[in-house]
DONUTI-221309 format. One record per residue (C-alpha): residue number from 1; x, y, z. Coordinates in nm, 3 decimals, padded with zeros to 5 digits. Example, Ala and Ser with C-alpha at 12.3 -4.5 7.8 and 13.67 -1.06 7.14 Angstrom:
2
tike  X  Y  Z
1  01.230  -00.450  00.780 .
2  01.367  -00.106  00.714 .
# end
This chain:
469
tike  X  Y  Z
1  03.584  00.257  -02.600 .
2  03.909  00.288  -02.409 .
3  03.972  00.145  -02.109 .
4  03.902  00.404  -01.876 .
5  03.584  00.435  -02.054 .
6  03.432  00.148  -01.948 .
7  03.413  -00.145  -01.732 .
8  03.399  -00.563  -01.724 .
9  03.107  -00.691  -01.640 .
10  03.007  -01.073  -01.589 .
11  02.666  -01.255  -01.658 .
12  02.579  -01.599  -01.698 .
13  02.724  -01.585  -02.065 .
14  03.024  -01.444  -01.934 .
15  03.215  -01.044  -01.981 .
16  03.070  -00.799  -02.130 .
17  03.228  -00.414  -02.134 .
18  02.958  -00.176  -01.978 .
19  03.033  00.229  -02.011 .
20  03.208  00.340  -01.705 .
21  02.975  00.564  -01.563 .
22  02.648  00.319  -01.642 .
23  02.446  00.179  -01.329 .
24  02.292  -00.128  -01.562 .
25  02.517  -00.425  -01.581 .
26  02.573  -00.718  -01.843 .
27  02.247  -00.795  -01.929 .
28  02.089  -00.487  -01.990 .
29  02.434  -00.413  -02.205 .
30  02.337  -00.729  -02.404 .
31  01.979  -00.581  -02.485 .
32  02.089  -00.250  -02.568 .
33  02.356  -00.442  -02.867 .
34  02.083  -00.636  -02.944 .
35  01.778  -00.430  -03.006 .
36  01.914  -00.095  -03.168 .
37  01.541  -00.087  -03.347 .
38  01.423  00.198  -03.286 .
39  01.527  00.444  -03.035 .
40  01.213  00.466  -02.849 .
41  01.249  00.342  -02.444 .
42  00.995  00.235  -02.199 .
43  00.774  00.545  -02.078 .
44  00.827  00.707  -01.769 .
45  00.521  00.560  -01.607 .
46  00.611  00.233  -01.694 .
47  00.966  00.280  -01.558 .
48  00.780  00.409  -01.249 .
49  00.570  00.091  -01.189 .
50  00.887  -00.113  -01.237 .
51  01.061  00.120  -00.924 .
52  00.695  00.064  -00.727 .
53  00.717  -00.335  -00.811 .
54  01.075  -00.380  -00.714 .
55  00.988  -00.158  -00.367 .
56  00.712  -00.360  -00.312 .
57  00.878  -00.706  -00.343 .
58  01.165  -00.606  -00.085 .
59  00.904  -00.514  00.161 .
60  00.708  -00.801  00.102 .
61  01.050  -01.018  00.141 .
62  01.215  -00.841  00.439 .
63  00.855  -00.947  00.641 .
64  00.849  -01.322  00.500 .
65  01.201  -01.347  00.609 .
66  01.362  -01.387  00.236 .
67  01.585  -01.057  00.285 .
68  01.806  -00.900  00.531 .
69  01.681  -00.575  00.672 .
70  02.020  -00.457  00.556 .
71  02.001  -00.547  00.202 .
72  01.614  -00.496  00.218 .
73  01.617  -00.145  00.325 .
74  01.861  -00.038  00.055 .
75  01.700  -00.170  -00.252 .
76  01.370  -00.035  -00.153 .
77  01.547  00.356  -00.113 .
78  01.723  00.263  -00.479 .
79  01.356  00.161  -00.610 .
80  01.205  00.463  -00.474 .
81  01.466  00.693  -00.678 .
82  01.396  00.461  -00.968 .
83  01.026  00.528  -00.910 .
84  01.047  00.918  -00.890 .
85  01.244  00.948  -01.206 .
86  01.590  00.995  -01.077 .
87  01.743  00.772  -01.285 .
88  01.552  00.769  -01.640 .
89  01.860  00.815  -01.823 .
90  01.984  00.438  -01.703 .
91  01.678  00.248  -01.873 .
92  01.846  00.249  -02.236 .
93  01.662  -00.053  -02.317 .
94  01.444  -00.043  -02.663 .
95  01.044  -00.055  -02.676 .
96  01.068  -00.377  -02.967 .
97  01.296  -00.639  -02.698 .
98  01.256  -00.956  -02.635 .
99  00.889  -01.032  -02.566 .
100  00.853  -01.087  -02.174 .
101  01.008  -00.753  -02.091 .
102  01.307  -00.976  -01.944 .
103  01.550  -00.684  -02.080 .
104  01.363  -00.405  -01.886 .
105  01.312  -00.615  -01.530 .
106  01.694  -00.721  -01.562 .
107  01.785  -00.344  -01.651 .
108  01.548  -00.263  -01.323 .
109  01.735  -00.495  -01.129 .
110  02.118  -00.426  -01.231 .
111  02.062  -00.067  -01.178 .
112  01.875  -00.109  -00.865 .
113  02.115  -00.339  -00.718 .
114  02.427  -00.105  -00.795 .
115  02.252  00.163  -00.620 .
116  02.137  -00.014  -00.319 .
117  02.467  -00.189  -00.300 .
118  02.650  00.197  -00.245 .
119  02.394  00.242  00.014 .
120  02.440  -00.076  00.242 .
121  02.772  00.004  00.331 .
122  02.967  -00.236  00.181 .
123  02.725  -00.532  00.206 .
124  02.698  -00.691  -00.194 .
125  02.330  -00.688  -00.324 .
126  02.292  -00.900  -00.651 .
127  02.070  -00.844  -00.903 .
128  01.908  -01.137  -00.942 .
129  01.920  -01.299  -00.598 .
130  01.787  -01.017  -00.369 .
131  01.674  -00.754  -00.642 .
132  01.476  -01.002  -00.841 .
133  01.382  -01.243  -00.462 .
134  01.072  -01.451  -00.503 .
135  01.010  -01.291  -00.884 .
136  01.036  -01.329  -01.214 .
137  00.995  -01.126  -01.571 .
138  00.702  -01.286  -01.659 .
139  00.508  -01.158  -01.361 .
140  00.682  -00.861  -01.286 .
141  00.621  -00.710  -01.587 .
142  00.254  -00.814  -01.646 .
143  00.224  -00.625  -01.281 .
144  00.374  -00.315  -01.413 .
145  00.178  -00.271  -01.673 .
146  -00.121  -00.290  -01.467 .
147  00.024  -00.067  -01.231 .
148  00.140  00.187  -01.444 .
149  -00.213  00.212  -01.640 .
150  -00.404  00.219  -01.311 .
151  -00.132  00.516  -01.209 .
152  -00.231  00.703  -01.521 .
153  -00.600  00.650  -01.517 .
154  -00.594  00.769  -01.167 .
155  -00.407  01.095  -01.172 .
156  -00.403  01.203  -01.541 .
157  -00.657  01.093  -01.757 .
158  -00.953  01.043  -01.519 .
159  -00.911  01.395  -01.369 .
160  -00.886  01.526  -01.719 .
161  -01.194  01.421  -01.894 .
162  -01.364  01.520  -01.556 .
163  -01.229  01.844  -01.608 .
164  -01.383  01.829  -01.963 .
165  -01.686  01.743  -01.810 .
166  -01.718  01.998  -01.613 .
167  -01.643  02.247  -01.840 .
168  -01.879  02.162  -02.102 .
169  -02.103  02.165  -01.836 .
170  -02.063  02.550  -01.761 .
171  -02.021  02.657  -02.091 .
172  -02.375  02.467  -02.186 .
173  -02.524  02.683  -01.899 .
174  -02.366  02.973  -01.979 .
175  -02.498  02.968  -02.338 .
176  -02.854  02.959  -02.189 .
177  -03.151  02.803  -02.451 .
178  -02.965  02.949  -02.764 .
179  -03.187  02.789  -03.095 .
180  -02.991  02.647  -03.388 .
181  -03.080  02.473  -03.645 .
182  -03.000  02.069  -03.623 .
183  -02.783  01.880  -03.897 .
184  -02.817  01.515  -04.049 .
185  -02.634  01.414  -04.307 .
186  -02.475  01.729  -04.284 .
187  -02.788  01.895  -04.432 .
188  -03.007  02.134  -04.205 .
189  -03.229  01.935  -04.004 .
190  -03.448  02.035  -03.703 .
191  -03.388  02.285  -03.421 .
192  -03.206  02.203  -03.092 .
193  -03.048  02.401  -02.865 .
194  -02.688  02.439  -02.769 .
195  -02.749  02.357  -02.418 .
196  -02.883  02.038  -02.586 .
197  -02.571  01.990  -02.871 .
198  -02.282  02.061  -02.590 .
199  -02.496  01.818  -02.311 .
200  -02.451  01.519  -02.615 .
201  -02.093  01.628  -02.584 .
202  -02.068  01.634  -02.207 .
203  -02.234  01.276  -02.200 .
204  -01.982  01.090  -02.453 .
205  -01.710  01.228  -02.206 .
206  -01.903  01.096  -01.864 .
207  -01.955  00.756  -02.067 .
208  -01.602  00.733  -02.157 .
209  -01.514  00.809  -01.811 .
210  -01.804  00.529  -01.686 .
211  -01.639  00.256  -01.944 .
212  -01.310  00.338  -01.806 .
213  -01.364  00.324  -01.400 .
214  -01.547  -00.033  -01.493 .
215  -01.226  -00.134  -01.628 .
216  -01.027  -00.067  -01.334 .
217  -01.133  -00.373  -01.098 .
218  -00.946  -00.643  -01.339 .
219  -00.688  -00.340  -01.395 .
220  -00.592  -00.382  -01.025 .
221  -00.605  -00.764  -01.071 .
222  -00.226  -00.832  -00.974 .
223  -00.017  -01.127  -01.193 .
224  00.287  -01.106  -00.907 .
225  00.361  -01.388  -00.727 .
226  00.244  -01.621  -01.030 .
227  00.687  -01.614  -01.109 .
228  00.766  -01.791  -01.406 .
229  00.505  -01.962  -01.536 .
230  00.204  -01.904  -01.261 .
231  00.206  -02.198  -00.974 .
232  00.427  -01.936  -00.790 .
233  00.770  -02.129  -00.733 .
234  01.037  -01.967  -00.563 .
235  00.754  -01.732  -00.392 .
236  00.728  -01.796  -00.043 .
237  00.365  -01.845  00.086 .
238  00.193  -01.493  00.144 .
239  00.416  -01.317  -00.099 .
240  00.143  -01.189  -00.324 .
241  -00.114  -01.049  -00.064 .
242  00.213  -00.910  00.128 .
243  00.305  -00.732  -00.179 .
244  00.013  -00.628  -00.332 .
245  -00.114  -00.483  00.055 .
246  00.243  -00.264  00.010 .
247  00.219  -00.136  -00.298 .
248  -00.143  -00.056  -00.233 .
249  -00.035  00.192  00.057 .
250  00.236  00.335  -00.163 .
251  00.035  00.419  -00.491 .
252  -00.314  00.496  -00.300 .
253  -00.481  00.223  -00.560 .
254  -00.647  -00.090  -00.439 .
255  -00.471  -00.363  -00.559 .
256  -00.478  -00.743  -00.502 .
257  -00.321  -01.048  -00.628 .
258  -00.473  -01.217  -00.917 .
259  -00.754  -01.491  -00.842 .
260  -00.586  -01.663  -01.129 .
261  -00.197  -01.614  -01.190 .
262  -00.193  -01.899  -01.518 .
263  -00.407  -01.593  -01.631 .
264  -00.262  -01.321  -01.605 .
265  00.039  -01.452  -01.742 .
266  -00.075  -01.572  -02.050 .
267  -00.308  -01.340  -02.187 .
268  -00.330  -00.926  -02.114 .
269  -00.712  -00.937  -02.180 .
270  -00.715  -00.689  -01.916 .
271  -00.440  -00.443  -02.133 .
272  -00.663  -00.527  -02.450 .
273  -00.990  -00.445  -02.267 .
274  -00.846  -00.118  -02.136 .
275  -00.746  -00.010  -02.513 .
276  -01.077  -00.092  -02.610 .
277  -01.178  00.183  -02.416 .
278  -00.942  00.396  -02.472 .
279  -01.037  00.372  -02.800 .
280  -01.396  00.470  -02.745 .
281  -01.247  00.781  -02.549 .
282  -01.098  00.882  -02.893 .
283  -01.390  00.873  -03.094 .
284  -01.539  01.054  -02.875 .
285  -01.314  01.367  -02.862 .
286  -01.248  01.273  -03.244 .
287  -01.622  01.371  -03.286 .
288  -01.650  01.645  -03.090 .
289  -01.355  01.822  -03.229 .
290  -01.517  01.743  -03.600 .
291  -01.852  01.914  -03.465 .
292  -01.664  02.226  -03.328 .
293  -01.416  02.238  -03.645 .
294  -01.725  02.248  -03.830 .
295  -01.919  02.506  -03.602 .
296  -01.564  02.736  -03.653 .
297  -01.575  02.689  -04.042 .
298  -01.542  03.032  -04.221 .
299  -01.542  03.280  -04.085 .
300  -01.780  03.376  -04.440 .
301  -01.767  03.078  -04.625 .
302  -01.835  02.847  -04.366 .
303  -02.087  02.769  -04.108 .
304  -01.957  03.012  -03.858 .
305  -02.161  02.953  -03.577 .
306  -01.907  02.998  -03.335 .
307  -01.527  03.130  -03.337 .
308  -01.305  02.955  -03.127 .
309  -01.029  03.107  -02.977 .
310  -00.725  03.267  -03.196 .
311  -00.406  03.094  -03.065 .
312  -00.141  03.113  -03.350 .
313  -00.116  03.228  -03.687 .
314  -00.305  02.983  -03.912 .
315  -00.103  03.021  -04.241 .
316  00.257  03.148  -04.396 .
317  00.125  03.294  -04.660 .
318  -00.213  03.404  -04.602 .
319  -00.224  03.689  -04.338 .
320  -00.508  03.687  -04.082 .
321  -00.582  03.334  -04.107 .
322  -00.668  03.170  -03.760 .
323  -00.706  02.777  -03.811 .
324  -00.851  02.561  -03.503 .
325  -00.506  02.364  -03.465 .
326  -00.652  02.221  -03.090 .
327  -00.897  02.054  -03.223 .
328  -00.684  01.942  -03.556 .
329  -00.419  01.833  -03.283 .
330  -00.670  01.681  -03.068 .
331  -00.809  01.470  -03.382 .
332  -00.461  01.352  -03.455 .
333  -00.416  01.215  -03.118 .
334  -00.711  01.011  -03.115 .
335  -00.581  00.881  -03.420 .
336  -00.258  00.779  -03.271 .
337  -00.465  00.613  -02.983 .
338  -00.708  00.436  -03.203 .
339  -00.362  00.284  -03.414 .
340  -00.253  00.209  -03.062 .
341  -00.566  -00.002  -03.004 .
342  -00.481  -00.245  -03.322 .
343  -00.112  -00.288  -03.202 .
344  -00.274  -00.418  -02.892 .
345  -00.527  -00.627  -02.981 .
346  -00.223  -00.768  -03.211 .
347  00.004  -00.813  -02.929 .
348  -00.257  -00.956  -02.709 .
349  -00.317  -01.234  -02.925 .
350  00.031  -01.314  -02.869 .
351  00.010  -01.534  -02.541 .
352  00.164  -01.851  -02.618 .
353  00.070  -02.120  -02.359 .
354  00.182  -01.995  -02.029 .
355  00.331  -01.618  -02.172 .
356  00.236  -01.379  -02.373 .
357  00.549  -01.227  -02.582 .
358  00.473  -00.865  -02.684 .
359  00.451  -00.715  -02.322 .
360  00.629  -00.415  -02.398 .
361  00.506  -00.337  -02.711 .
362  00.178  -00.306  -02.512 .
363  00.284  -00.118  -02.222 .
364  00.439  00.152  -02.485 .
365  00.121  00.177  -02.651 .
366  -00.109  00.160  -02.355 .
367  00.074  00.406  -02.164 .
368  00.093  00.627  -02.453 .
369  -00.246  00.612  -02.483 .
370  -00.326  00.736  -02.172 .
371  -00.128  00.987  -02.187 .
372  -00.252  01.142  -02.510 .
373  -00.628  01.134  -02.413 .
374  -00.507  01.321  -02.127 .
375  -00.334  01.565  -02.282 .
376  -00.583  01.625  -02.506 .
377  -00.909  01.622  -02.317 .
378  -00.706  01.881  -02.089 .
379  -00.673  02.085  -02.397 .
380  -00.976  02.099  -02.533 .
381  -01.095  02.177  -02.258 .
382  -00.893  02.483  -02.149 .
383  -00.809  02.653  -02.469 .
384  -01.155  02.565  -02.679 .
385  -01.463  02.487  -02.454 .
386  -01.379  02.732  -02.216 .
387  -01.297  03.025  -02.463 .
388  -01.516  02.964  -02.753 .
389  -01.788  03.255  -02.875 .
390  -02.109  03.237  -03.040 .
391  -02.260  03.419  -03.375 .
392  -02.582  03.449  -03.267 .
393  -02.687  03.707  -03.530 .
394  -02.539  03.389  -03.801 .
395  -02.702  03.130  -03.610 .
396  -03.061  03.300  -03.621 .
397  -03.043  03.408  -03.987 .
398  -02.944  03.037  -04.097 .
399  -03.232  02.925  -03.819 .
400  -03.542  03.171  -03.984 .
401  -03.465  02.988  -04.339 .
402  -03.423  02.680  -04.241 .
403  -03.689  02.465  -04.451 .
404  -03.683  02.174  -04.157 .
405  -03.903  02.380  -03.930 .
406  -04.211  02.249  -04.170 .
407  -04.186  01.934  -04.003 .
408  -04.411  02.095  -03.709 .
409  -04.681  02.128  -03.950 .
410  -04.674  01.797  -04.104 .
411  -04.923  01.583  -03.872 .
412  -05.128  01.926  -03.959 .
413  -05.094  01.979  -04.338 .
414  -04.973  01.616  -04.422 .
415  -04.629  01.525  -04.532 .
416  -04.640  01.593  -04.911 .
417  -04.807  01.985  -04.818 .
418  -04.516  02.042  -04.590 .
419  -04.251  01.889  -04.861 .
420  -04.393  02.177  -05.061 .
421  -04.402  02.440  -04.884 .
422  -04.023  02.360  -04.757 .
423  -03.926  02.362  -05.138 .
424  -04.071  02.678  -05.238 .
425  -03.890  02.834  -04.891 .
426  -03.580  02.695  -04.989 .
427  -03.587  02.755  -05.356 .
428  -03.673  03.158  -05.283 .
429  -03.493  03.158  -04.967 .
430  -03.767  03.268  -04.764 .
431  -03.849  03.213  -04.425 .
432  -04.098  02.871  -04.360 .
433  -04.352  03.107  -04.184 .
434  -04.416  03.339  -04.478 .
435  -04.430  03.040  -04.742 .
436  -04.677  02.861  -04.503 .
437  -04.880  03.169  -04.423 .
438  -04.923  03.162  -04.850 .
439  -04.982  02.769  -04.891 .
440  -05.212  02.692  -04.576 .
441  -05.551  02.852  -04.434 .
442  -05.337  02.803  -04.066 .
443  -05.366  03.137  -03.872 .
444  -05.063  03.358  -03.851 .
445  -05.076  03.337  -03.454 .
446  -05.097  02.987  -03.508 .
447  -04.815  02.947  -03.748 .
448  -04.625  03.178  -03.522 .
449  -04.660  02.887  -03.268 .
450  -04.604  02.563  -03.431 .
451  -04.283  02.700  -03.605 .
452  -04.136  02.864  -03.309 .
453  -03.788  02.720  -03.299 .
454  -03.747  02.723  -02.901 .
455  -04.073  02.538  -02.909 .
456  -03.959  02.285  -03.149 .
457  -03.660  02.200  -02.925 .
458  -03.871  02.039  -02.660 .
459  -04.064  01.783  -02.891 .
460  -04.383  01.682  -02.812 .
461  -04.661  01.696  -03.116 .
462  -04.914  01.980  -03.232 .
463  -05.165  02.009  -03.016 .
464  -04.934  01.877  -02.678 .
465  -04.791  02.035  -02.433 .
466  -04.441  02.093  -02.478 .
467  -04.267  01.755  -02.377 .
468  -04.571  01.562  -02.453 .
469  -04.447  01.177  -02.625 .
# end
């Protein structure tokens, strides 16, 4: 670079040229020469939290007496820009740093404290000595990955797997007490309704939303004002419930300090619990995109026993194909989650005594975790549940020959009877009624009864009303 290009900056290790035009300072320049890995940067949400934490923390000083009002005021309007994205561009810092996030808090607090230092009118605000007051990496970081996971829970993926929810809800109702026939093992098994099918679907989503909201209580667990190594020196007394009381106002969560800081500095069981359930989130839309891809196979070769909605051109080369690429996309991305989950429970295994040294490895992966499941339970959602159509005439045809329905007549006829009579109606690919109306002395208005498919949905035995155990 020439020299107009850049400027000297000074750190503890002494100068260091910094671009011109850059807000970060020595330190962050040393990370970005030191970890050109690759490419990736913190997320936005994380960057976020770290604006939210360094707000916080001034606020929480300025009242204990540890800051100016001058100085405090200014850093918390430079955190607040920090926090609402203005300055993304300025966190150059690589995912794969050194293990306590140190590069990311000191980027935080360089670019903060340039910032803030234009807006107190002339008054010098250092990075480390008011930015970084009464903290230190290894519990601000900890905090904002807490904070930034809560933040996405909250306002992205929450809301979208209710909105899931809710529309496999409606589309369950709308399709009324349609019969088809049942599948284990892949292979036609009894009758259930779609209500029924889609209501399994529905209640995966409101248990992965119930496993997540338990999670949330530790989430909220605070590791700031353990500092360095958790007996809180250099934090005046107070500074954790002052902080965590602030930053509860500003992100509309309620947060508290930690009951144990040596905790939540040396382990992220919290960050490894979350991904757990993340995880669980992704099999379930994982499954229920393999049940609809399945449902959509054909449309004459396949099951076709519903047709989702046409939303791009499936192939180059063959015209008129339609693929379902949501729910192809959708698997994918629970894919990418469930990797995400093994990098973490990797990473959280990593707390050495008093720290543990893959913090931002985690917060990439948690936070892109989050965001995926969002994405993709918003999705599914809006451009398959909603919009998807069923074959009724298909689904009937395949229901009349379906050999299962003899299990109604077994506690009648006995097992091996029925086994016959559902091989002869498969083998001549007849319908079960017909067959047993050949093989039994039951009554045709009888038979009509026991093999009813609707009936069959409601379980019970011969003999009981429907419902009947």
């Amino acid at each position: 670079m020439s020299a107009n290009e850049f400027r000297v900056e000074r750190d503890s290790m002494g100068e260091l040229r910094v671009p011109a035009e850059a807000l970060w300072g020595a330190q962050t320049q040393r990370a970005v020469q030191n970890f050109p890995i690759s490419g990736l940067r913190m997320p936005r949400g994380f960057i976020r939290a770290l604006g939210l934490v360094k707000w916080a923390a001034a606020g929480a000083n300025l009242e204990l007496g540890e800051l100016d009002r001058a100085r405090a005021i200014a850093i918390q309007k430079a955190a607040l820009e920090v926090a609402a994205g203005r300055h993304d561009e300025q966190f150059p810092v690589d995912v794969f740093q050194t293990g306590s996030g140190t590069s990311s808090n000191m980027n935080a607090n360089e670019v903060i404290a340039r910032l803030a230092s234009r807006y107190a009118e002339g008054i010098a605000i250092h990075a480390n000595d008011h930015v970084n007051r009464s903290q230190s990496s290894n519990d601000v970081i900890p905090t904002a990955i807490h904070v930034s996971a809560a933040l996405g829970l909250a306002e992205r993926l929450l809301p979208s797997l209710n909105e899931l929810s809710e529309t496999l809800g409606r589309k369950a109702a709308d399709l009324g007490d349609t019969v088809k026939t049942g599948r284990t093992h892949l292979m036609d098994a009894l009758p259930l309704t779609l209500r029924q099918e889609l209501g399994g679907w529905r209640a995966q989503v409101e248990d992965s939303v119930l496993r997540l909201q338990s999670t949330r209580s530790r989430l909220h667990s605070l590791a700031q004002g353990g500092t360095a190594v958790g007996t809180g020196l250099n934090a005046p007394p107070g500074f954790a419930a002052r902080f965590a009381t602030m930053l509860s106002a500003q992100t509309q969560l309620e947060l508290r300090p930690s009951r144990d800081f040596f905790m939540s500095l040396s382990c992220q069981d919290t960050a490894v619990e979350l991904s757990g359930q993340l995880r669980v989130s992704a099999v379930a839309l994982m499954k229920i995109t393999n049940d609809l891809r399945w449902m959509n196979s054909g449309p004459l070769a396949g099951l076709s026993e519903v047709s989702l909605p046409a939303l791009q051109p499936g192939s180059s080369i063959m015209p008129g194909k339609v693929n379902p690429v949501v729910p192809e996309a959708v698997a994918m991305a629970a894919a990418q989650v469930i990797g995400n989950d093994a990098t973490i429970a990797i990473a959280g295994q990593s707390g050495n005594f008093q720290l543990n040294v893959m913090l931002p490895v985690i917060a990439y992966n948690l936070l892109q975790s989050i965001d995926l499941l969002a994405g993709s339970a918003r999705s599914l959602a809006r451009s398959v549940i909603a919009g998807f159509v069923v074959n009724r005439a298909g689904i009937d045809a395949a229901l009349e020959r379906n050999p299962m329905l003899v299990t109604a007549l077994s506690p009648i006829v006995g097992y091996e009877a029925a086994a016959a009579i559902a091989s002869k109606a498969y083998a001549e690919r007849r319908p079960v009624r017909d067959v047993a109306a050949e093989m039994t002395g039951i009554e045709p208005a009888q038979l009509e009864e026991l093999l009813d498919p609707r009936r069959l949905t409601r379980g019970g035995s011969p003999g009981q009303p429907p419902g009947g155990v």
